[in-house]
Backbone bond lengths (Angstrom), bond angles and torsions (degrees), N, CA, C in turn:
res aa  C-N    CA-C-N  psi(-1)  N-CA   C-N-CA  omega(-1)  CA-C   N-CA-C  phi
1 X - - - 1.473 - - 1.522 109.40 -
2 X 1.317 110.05 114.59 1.914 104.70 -177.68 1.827 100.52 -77.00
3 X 1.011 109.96 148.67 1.422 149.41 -163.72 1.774 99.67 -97.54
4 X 1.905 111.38 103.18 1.082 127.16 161.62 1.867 109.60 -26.88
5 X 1.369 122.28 108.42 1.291 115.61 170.73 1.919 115.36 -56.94
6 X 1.562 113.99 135.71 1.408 126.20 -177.64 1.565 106.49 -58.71
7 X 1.332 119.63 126.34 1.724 115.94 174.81 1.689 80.81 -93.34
8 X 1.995 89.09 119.76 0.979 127.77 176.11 1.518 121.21 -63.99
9 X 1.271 118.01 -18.34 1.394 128.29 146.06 1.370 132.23 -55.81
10 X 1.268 120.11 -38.91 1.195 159.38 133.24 1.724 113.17 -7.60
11 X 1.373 83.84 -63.24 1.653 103.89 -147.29 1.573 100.07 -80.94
12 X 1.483 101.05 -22.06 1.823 122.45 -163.76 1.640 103.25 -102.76
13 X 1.213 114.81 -22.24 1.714 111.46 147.38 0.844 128.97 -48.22
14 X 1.638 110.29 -55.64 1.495 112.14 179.94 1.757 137.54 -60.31
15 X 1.218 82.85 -5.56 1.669 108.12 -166.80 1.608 95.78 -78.20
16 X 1.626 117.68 149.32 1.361 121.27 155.30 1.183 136.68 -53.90
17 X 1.262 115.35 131.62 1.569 118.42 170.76 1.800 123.99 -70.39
18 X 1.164 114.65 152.68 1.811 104.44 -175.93 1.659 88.97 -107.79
19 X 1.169 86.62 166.69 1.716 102.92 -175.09 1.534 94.53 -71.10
20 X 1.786 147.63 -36.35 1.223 123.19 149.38 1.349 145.67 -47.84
21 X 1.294 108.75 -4.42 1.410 134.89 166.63 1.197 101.84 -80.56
22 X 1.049 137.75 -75.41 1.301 133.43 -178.65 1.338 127.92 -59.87
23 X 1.502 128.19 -27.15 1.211 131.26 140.72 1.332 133.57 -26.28
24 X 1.714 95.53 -49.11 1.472 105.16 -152.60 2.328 88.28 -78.96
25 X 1.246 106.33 -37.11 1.485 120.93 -170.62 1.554 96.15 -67.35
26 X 1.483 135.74 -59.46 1.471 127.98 168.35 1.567 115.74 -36.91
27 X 1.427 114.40 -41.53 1.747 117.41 163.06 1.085 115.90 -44.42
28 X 1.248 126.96 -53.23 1.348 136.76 -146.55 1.529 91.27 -71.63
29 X 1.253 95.54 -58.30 1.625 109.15 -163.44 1.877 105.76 -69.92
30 X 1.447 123.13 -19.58 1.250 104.92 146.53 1.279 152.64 -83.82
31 X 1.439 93.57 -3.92 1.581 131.41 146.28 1.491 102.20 -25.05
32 X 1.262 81.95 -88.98 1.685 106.08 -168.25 1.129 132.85 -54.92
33 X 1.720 115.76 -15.40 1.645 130.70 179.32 1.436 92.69 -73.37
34 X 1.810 118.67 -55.83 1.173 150.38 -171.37 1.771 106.89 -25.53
35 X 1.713 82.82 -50.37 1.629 95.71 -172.64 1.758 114.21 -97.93
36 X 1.251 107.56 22.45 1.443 108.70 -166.26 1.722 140.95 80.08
37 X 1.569 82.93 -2.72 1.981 84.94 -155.92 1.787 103.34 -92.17
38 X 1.588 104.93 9.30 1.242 110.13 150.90 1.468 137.45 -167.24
39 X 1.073 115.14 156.69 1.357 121.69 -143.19 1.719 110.71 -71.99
40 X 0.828 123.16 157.26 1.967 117.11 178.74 1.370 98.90 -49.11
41 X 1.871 136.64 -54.28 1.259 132.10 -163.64 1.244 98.00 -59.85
42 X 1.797 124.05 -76.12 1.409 116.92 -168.35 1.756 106.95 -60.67
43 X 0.867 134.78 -4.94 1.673 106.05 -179.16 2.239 100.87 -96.65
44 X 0.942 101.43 -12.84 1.686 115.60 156.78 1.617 114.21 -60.11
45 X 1.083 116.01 -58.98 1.396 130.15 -152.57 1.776 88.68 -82.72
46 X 1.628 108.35 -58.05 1.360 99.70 -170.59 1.670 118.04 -71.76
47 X 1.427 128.88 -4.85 0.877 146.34 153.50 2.079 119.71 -49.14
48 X 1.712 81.74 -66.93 1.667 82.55 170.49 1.631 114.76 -44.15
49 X 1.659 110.70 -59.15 1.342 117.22 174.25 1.524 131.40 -25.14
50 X 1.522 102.52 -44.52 1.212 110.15 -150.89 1.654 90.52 -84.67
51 X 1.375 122.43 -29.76 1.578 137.56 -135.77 1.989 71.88 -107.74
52 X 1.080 158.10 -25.42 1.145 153.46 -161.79 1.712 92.23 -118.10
53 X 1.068 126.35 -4.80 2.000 107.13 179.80 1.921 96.49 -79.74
54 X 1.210 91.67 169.18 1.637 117.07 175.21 1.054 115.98 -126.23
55 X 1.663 121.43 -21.65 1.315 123.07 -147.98 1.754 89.01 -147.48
56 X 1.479 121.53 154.46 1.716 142.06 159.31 1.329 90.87 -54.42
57 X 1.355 144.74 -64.75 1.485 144.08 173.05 1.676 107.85 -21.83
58 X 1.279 103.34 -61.51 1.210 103.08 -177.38 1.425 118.91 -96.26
59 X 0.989 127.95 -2.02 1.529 134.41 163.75 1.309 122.59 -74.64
60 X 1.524 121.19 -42.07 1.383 112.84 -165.56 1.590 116.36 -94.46
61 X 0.955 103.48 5.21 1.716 110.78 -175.08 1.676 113.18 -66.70
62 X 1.569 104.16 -35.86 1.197 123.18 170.03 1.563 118.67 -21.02
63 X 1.257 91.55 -66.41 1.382 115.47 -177.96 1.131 120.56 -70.81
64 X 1.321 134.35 -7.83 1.600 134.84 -164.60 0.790 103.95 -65.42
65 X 1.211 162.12 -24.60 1.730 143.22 163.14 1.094 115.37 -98.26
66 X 1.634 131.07 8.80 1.414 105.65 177.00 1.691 109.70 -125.51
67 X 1.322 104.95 166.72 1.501 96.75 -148.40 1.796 104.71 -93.30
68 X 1.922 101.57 101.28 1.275 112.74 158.33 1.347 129.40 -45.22
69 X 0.898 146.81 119.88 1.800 144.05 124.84 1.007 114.93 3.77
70 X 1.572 166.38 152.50 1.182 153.71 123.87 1.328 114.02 -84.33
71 X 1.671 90.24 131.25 1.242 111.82 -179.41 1.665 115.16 108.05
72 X 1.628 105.89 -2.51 1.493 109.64 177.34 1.888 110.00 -84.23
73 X 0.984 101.61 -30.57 1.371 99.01 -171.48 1.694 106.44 -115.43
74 X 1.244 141.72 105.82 1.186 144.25 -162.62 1.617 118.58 -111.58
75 X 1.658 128.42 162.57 1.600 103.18 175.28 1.337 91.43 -118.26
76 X 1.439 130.18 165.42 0.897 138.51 -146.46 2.075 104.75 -87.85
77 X 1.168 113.63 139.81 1.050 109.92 -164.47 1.817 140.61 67.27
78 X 1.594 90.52 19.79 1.462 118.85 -163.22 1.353 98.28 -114.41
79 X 1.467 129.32 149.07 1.644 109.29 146.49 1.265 121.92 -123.27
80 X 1.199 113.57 15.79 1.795 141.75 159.18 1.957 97.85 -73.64
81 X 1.254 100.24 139.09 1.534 110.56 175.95 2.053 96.26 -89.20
82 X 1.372 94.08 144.82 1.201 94.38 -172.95 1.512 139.05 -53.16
83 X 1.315 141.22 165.97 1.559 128.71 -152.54 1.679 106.76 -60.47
84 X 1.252 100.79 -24.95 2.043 111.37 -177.08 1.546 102.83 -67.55
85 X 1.219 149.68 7.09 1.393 160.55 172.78 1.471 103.43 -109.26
86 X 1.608 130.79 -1.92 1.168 120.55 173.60 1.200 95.38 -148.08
87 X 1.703 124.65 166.82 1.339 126.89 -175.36 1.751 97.78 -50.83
88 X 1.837 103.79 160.48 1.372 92.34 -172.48 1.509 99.76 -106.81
89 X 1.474 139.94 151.29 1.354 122.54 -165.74 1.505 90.24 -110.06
90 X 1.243 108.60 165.33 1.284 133.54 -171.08 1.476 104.36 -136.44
91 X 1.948 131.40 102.31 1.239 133.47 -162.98 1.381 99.81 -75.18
92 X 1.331 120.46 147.62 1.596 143.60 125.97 1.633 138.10 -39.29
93 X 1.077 110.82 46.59 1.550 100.92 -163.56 1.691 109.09 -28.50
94 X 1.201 121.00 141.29 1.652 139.40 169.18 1.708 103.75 79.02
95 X 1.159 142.19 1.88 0.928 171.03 157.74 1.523 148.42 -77.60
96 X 1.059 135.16 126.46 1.498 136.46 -153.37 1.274 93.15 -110.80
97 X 1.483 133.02 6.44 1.326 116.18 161.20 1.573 129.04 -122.00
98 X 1.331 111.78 -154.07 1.455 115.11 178.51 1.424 132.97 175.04
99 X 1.309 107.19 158.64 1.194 106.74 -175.62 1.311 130.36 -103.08
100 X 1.302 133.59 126.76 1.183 137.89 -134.01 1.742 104.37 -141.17
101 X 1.449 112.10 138.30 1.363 128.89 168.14 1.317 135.93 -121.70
102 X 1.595 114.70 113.40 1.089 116.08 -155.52 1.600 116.68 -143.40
103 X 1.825 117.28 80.03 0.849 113.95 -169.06 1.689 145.36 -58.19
104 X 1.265 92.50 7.59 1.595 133.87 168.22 1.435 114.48 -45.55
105 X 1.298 129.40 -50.35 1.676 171.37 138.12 0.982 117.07 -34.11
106 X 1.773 133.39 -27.54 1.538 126.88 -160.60 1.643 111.82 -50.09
107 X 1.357 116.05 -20.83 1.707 136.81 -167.59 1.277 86.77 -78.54
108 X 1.272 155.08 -53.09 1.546 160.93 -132.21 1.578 94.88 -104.97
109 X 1.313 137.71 -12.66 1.390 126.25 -163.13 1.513 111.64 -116.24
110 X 1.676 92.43 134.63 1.431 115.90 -174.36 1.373 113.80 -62.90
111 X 1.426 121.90 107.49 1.321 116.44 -168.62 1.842 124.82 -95.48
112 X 1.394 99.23 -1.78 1.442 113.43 -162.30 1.322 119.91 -108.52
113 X 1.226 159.93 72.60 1.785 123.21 -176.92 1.347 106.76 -126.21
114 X 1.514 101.08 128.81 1.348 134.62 -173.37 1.324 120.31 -120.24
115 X 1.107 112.65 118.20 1.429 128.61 -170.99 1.730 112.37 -135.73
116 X 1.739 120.71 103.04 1.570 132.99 -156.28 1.901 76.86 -132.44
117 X 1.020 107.81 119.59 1.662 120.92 178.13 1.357 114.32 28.69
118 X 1.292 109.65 27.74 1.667 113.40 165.48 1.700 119.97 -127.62
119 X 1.607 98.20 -146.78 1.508 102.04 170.70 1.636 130.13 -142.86
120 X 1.128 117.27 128.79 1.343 103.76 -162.81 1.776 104.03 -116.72
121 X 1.068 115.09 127.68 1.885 125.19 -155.46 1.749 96.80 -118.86
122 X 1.126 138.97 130.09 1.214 142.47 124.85 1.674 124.66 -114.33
123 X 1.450 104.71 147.98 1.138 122.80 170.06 1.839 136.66 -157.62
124 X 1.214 121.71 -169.62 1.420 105.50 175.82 1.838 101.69 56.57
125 X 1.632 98.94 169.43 1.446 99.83 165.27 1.429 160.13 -60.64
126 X 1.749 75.15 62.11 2.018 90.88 -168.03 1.345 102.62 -76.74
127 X 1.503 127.38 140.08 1.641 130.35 162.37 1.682 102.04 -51.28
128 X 1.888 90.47 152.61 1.575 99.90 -176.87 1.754 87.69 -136.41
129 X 1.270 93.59 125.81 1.772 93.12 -179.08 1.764 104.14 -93.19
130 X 1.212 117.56 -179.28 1.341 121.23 -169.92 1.305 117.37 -85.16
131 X 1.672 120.20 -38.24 1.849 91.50 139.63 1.518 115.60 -117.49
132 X 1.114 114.33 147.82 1.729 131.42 -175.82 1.412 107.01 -97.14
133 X 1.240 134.36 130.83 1.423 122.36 -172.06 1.951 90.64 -129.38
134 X 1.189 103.50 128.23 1.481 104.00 169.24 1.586 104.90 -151.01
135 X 1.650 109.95 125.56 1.111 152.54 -172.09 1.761 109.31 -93.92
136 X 1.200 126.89 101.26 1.702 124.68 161.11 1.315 119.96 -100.85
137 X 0.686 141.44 139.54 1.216 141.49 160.27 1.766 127.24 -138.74
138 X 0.946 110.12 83.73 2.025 127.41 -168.69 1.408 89.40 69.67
139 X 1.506 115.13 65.42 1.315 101.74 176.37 1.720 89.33 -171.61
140 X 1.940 122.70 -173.03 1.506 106.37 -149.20 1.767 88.64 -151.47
141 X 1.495 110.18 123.51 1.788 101.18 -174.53 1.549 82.72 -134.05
142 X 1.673 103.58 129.77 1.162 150.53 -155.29 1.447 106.01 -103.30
143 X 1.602 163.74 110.29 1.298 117.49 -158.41 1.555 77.55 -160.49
144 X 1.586 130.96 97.49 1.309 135.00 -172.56 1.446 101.34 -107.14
145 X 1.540 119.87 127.45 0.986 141.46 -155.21 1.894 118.35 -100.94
146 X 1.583 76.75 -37.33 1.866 97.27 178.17 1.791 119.30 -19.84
147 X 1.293 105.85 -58.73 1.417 107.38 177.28 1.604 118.32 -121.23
148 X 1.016 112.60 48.48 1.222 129.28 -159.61 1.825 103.52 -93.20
149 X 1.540 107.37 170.72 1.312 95.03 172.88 1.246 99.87 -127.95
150 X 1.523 136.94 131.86 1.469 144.02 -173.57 1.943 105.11 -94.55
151 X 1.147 118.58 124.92 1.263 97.09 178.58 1.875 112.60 -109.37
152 X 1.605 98.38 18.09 1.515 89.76 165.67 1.564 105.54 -135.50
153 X 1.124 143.81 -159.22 1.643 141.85 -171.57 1.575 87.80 -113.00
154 X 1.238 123.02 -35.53 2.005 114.61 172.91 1.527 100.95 -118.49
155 X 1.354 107.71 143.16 1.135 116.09 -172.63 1.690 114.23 -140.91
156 X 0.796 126.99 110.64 1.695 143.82 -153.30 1.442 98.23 -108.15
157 X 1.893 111.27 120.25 1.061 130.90 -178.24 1.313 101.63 -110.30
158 X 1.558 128.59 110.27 1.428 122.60 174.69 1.375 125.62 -102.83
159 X 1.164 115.53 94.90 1.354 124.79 -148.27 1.880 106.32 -91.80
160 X 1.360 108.26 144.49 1.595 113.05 156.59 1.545 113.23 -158.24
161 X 1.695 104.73 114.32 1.403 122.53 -174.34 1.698 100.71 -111.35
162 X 1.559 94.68 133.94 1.431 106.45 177.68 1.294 114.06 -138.58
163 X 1.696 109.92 107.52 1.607 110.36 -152.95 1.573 111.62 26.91
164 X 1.475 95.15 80.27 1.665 105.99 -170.50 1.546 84.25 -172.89
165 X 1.470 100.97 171.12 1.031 149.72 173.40 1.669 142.43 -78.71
166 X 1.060 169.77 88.14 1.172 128.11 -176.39 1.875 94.02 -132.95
167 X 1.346 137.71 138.12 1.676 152.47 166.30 1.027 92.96 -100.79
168 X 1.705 120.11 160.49 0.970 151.49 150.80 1.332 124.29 -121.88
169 X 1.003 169.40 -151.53 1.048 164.15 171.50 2.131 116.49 -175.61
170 X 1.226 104.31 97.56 1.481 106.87 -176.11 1.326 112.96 -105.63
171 X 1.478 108.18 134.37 2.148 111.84 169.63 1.187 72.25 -72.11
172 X 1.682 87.46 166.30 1.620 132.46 153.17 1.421 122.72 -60.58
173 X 1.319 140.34 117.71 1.109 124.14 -148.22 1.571 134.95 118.80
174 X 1.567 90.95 -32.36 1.282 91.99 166.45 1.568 113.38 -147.33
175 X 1.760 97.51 146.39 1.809 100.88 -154.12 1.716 94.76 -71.62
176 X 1.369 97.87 -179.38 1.384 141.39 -179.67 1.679 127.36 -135.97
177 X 1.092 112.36 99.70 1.607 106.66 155.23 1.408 130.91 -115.31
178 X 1.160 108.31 107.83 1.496 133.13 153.89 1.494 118.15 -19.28
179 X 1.209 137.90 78.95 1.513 132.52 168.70 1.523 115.69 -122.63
180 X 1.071 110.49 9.64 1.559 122.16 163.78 1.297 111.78 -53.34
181 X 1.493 127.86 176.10 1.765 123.22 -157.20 1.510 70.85 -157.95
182 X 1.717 104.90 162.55 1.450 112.06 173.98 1.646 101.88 -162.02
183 X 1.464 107.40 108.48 1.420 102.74 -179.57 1.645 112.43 -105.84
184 X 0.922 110.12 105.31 1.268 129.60 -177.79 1.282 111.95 69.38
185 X 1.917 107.67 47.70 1.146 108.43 -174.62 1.366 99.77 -146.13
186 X 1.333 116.18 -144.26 1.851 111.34 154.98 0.995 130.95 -178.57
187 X 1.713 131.10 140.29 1.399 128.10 -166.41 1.372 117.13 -101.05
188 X 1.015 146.18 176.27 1.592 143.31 178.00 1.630 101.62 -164.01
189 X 1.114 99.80 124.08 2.271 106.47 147.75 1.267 111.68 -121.88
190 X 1.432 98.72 -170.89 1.523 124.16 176.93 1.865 110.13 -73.88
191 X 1.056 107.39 118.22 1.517 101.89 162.70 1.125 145.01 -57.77
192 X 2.095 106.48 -22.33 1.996 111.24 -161.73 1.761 70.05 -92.65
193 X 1.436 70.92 167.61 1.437 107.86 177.61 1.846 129.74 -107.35
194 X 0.988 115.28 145.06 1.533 110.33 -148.46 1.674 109.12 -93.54
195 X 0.941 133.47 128.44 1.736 121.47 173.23 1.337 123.83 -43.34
196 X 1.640 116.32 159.43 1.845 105.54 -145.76 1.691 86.06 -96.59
197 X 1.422 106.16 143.94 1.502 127.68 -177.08 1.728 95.65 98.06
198 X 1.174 119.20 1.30 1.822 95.10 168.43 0.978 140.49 -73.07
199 X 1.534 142.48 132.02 1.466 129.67 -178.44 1.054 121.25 -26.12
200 X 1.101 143.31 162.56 1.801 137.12 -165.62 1.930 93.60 -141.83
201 X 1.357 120.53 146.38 1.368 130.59 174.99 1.816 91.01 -134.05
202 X 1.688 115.35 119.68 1.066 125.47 145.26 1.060 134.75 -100.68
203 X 1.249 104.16 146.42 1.865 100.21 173.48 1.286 110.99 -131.47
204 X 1.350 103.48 142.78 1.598 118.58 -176.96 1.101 88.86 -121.28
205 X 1.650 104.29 168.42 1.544 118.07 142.58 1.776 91.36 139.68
206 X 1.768 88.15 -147.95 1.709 90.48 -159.44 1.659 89.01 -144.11
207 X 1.439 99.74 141.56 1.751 119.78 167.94 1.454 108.85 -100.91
208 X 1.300 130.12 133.22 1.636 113.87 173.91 1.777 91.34 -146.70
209 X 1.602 105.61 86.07 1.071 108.55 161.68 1.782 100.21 108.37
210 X 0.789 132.76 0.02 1.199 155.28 -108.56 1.628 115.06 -178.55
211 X 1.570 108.01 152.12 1.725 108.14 -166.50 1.434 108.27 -130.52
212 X 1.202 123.89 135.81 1.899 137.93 157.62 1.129 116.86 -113.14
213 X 1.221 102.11 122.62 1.743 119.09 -158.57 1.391 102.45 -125.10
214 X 1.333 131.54 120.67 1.750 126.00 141.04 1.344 121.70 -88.15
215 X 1.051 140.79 154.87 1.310 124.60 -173.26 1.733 90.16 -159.49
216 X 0.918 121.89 144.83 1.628 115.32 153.89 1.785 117.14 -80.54
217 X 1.085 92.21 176.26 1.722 111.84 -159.95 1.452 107.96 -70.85
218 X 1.549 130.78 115.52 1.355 141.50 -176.97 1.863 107.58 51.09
219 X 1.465 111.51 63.60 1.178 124.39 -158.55 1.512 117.55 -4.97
220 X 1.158 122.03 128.30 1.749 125.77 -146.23 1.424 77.35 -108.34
221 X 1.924 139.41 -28.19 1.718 112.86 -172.96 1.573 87.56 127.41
222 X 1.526 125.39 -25.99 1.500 118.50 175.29 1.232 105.53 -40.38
223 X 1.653 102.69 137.72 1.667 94.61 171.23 1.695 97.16 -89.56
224 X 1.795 102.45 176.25 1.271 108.98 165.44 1.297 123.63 -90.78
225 X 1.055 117.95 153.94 1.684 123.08 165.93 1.763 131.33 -124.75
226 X 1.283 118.26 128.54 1.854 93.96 -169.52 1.316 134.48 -79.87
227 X 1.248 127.92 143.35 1.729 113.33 -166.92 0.841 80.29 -78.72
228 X 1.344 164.17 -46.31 1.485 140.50 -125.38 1.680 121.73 -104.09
């Protein structure tokens, strides 16, 4: 039986970090207090993090939203700076594509969808800003995620359907929580559960008469579960 070849990216995560590695990532991140882009709590917390990793796995996550240099932070035996210096992709199982987050973009993302006795459809690589607000009302919002571009690591869908509709559409790969309410209406997600560090899609909001649905892409067998 031949043996799946190791993604060498992969393989260079797993590897230990040196205490200049971690130096160089505590910089970054005082960088970034420096410049505002984080708050006294998180540049504490991500500090502890960084000062407690062993591994690039656990080191570079730090950084996922703030905007690296390429080429400052490297994996060993690489001469590409690591995947956190470029949007980070998120695989498709059975699939040649993906979904990808790249807070680079937040300016590019559709923040609105409104649907009042009509229909509102997205798909393909439309920007997804960090919160999405979509409104139905006797009307149907469509909102496919598959190749989408996320521009934060959580992304908050605030939903309100009124004798309406609203889909979502999630790859595999990345979680879901259900906090939507449905009065005399009804919400549904995905049940499996996503691996730890995956992008996260929430949804809030309210059904009144009316349905909020997650589902993954060409139903993969997830069962449903009810927010409500």
């Amino acid at each position: 039986m031949t043996e799946t070849p190791q993604d060498p990216v992969e393989a260079a995560l797993r590897l230990r970090a040196s205490d200049a590695d971690r130096e160089k990532v505590a910089g970054l991140l005082r960088d970034a207090y420096a410049e505002g882009r984080l708050s006294p709590v998180e540049h504490e917390e991500r500090l502890a993090e960084v000062y407690a990793a062993t591994t690039y796995a656990e080191l570079v996550p730090v950084l996922h939203d703030l905007p690296v240099p390429p080429g400052v932070l490297t994996l060993p035996g690489m001469s590409n700076a690591v995947a956190l210096t470029q949007p980070a992709q998120v695989a498709v199982p059975g699939t040649g594509r993906g979904l990808s987050v790249d807070p680079a973009r937040a300016d590019q993302a559709q923040g609105v969808a409104i649907a009042v006795w009509s229909g509102v459809e997205r798909r393909g690589a439309w920007v997804v800003p960090e919160t999405q607000v979509c409104v139905a009302v006797m009307g149907g919002i469509e909102l496919d995620l598959s190749e989408a571009v996320l521009t934060a690591r959580e992304t908050t869908f605030t939903v309100f359907a009124l004798m309406g509709g609203v889909e979502v559409v999630v790859p595999e790969g990345v979680a879901v929580r259900m906090d939507a309410v449905g009065f005399m209406g009804g919400t549904a997600g995905p049940a499996d559960i996503a691996p730890p560090g995956a992008p996260s899609i929430r949804i809030t909001g309210l059904a009144v008469m009316g349905g909020i649905e997650v589902k993954r892409p060409k139903n993969k067998g997830a069962k449903a579960i009810s927010g409500s």
